[in-house]
N, C-alpha and C positions, 0 to 999 in steps of 0.2 A: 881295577876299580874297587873301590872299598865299600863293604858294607852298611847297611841301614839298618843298625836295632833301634827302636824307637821305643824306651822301656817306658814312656808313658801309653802307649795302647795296650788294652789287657788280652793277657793269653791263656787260653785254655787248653792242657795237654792230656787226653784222657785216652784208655784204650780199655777193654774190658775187663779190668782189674783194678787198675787206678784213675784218679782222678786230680792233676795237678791246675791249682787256679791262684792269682793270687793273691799273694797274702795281704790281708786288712788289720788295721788297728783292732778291732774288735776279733780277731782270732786272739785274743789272749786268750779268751774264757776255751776255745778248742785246744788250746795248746797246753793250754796250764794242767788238763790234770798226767798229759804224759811225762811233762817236767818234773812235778811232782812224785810221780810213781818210778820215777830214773835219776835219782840226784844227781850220779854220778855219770851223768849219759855224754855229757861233753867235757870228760876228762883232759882230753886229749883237743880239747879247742880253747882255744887265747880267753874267751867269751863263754863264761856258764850262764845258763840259763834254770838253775835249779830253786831261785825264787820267784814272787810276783813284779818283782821289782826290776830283777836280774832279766828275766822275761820279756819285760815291759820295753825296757831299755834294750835290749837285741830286737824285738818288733821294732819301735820304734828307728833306729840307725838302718834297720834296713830298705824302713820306706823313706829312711832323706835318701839313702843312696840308690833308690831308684826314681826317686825326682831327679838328682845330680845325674842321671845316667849311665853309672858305673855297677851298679845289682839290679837285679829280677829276682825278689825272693815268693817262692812259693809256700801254699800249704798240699800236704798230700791226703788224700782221703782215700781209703781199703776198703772199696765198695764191696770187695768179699765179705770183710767183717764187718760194712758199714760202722765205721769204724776213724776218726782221726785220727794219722799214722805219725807226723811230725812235719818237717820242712826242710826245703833245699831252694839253693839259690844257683842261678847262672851269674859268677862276680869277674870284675876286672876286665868287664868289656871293654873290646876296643875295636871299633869298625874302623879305624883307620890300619892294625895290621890285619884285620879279620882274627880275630881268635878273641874266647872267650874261655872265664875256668866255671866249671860246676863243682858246687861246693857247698859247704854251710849246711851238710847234709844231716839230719839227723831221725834216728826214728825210735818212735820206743820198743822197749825191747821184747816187748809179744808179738813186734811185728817183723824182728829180724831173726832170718835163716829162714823165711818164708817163701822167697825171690820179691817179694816186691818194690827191694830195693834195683836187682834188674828191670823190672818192668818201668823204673820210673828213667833208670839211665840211658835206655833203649827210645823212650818218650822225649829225653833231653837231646841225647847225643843226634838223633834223628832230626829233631827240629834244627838243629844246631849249625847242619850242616846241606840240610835238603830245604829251610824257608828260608833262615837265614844270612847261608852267602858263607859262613866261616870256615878258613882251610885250616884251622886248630882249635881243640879241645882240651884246655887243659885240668888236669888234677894234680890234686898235693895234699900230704897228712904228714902229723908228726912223726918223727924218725922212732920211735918209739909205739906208734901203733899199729902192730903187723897184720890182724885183723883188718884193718882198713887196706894196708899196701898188698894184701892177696887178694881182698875184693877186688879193687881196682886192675890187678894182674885177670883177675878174672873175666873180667869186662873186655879186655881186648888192650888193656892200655900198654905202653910200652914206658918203660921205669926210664927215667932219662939222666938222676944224679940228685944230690943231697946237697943244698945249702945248708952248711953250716952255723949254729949259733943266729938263726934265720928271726925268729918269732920271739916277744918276751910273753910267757904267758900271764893269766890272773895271779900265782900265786909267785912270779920275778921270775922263774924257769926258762930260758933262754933253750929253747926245742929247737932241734936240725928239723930240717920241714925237706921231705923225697917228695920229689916232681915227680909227677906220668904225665903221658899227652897220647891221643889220637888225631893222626890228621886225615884230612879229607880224600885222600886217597887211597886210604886204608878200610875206610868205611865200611864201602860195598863189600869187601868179603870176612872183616867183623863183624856186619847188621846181617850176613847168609851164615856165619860159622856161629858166633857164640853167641846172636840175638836172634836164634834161627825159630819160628815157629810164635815171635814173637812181635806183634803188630803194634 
């Protein structure tokens, strides 16, 4: 039986750290000055976001493609710092084979090597696969960003192979793009080993 994401009802994923809700037209003005103080924060993504414009236009495509029902893009808030942290999205749903990817992640850079890039994966991957029904999780960065591919090793994920010549980016760069995935059976002793003590 396949899944029901219904990305038109709003979700709230929060735990005593963070706070993921989502994202509105009007988060530009929260997002703009991390963009700004990171130019180079989505090096390694198809889609910068290092202007107003650039910005603009990434909000924008990702609330059509959560009216089309193919993204969930969030914003994240560091109630520690009180504090706007960036955003991430759940993309490429599909309830009909049950699996979705998390992704579109970004944060600024006072706020990474903190964990609360776990505390946000722990809040997605959970939802993911305990409200919403999905027996796969997937993830993917450019073959070029090793930072991202150890995070992800970190998480629990399990590296699965390299497309090839996958992505054209902004600047024509045709990026090998490495899959990870977690599936639903994996969970429970990923969510007790390396999201242990984390709600």
């Amino acid at each position: 039986m396949a899944t029901s994401f219904d990305t038109s009802v709003d979700i709230i994923l929060e735990n005593d750290r963070i706070k993921l809700r989502p994202l509105i037209v009007d988060d530009l003005n929260n997002l703009m000055p991390i963009a700004m103080r990171n130019l180079d924060l989505l090096q390694y993504s198809p889609k910068q976001v290092n202007s107003e414009v650039k910005l603009k236009a990434y909000i924008d495509k990702a609330m059509r493609q959560r009216r089309e029902g193919s993204r969930y893009p969030f914003i994240s808030f560091d109630k520690q710092a009180q504090a706007y942290s960036g955003s991430t999205s759940y993309l490429n749903i599909s309830n009909d084979n049950e699996r979705l990817e998390i992704g579109a992640t970004w944060l600024g850079k006072d706020f990474q090597g903190t964990g609360l890039n776990k505390e946000q994966k722990r809040l997605m991957i959970g939802y993911a696969f305990e409200t919403l029904g999905m027996q796969r999780v997937e993830l993917k960065t450019d073959g070029r960003n090793l930072q991202s591919q150890k995070a992800m090793l970190k998480i629990g994920a399990k590296q699965e192979g390299t497309l090839r010549s996958h992505t054209v980016m902004e600047d024509g760069f045709r990026r090998d793009t490495v899959y990870f995935s977690i599936l639903k059976d994996e969970w429970p002793v990923v969510k007790e080993t390396i999201f242990e003590g984390i709600c």
